[in-house]
C-alpha positions as a printed Julia matrix, in Angstrom:
120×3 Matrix{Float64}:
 17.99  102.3   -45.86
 17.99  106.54  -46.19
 15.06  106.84  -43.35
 18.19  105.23  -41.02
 20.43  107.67  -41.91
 18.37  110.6   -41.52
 19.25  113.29  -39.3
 22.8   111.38  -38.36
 24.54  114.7   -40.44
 22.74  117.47  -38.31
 23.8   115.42  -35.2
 27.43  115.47  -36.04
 27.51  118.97  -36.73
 25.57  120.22  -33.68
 28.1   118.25  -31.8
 30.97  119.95  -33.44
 29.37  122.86  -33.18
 28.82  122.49  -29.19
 32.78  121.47  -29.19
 33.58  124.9   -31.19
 31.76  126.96  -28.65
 33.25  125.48  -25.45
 36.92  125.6   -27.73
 36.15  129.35  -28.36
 34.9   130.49  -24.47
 37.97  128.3   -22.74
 39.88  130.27  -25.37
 38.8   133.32  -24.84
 39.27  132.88  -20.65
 42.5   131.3   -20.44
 44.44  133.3   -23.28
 44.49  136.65  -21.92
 45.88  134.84  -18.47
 48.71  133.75  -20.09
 49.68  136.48  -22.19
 49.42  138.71  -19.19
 51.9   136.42  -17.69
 54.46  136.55  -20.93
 54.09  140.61  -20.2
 54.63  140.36  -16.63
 57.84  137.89  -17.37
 59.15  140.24  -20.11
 58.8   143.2   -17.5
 60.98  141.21  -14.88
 63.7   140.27  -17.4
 64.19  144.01  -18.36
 64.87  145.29  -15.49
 66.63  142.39  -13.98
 68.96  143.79  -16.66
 68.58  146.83  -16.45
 69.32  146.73  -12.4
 72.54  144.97  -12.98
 74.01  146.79  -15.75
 73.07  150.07  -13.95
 73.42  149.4   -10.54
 69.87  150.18   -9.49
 68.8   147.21   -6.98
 66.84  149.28   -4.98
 63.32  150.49   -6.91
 63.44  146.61   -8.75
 61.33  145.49   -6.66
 58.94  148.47   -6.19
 58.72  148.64  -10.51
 58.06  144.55  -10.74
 54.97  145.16   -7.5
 53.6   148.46   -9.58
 53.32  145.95  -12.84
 51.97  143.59  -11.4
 49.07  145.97   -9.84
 49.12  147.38  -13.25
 48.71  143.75  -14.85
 45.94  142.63  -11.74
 48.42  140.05  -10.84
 47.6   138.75   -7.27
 51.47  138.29   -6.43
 52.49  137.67   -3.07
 54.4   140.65   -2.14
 56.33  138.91    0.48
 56.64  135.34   -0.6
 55.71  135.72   -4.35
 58.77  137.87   -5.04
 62.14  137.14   -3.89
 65.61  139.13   -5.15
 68.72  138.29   -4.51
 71.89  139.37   -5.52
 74.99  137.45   -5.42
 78.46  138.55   -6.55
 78.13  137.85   -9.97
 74.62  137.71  -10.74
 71.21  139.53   -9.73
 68.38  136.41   -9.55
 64.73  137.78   -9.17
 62.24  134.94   -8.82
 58.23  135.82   -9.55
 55.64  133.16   -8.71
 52.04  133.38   -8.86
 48.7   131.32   -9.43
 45.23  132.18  -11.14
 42.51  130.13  -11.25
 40.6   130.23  -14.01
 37.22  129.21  -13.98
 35.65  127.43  -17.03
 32.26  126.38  -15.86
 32.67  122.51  -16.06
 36.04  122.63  -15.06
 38.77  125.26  -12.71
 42.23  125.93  -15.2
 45.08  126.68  -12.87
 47.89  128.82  -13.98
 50.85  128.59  -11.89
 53.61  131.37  -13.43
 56.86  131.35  -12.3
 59.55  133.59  -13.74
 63.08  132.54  -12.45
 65.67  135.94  -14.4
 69.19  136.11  -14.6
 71.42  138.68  -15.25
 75.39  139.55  -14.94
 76.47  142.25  -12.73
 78.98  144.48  -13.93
């Protein structure tokens, strides 16, 4: 009965193993995508703030296009970023898609940032 069960041990863990790696690579391509895209929306929402309590609307849109060239973002600078300001509120909309490629398979990261802030 142990010559059956020979070799079934190094099996499983080559297999887990293999499943670690491909874990690990996917990881380390998709991760940096999306924490690039927290950075980008935590750039928006400060000076989506800082526009409306200050009164600045005009170089919002130039600072959110320079991070995103800063970031590599491929933003649509026509359709990918819209502003509007309304007489309460400032509303600045970012959307944007990366494709990630894995190899076996194509991740797609669709970001959309959608800030608010009171005007003053």
């Amino acid at each position: 009965m142990r010559r059956n069960q020979r070799g079934e041990g190094k099996l499983g863990f080559i297999i887990a193993l293999a499943l670690l790696i491909c874990g690990i690579y996917a990881g380390a391509q998709v991760i940096p995508v999306r924490i690039t895209g927290y950075d980008f929306k935590d750039h928006i929402r400060e000076e989506v703030r800082r526009a409306a309590a200050h009164g600045k609307m005009g170089k919002i849109r130039q600072s959110i296009l320079d991070k995103a060239d800063e970031l590599h973002i491929p933003i649509d600078k026509k359709k990918g970023l819209e502003i509007k300001k309304t007489k309460s509120e400032l509303i600045v909309t970012a959307e944007y898609r990366v494709e990630v490629d894995l190899k076996v398979y194509t991740y797609v990261y669709n970001f959309k940032a959608d800030e608010r802030a009171p005007l003053f």
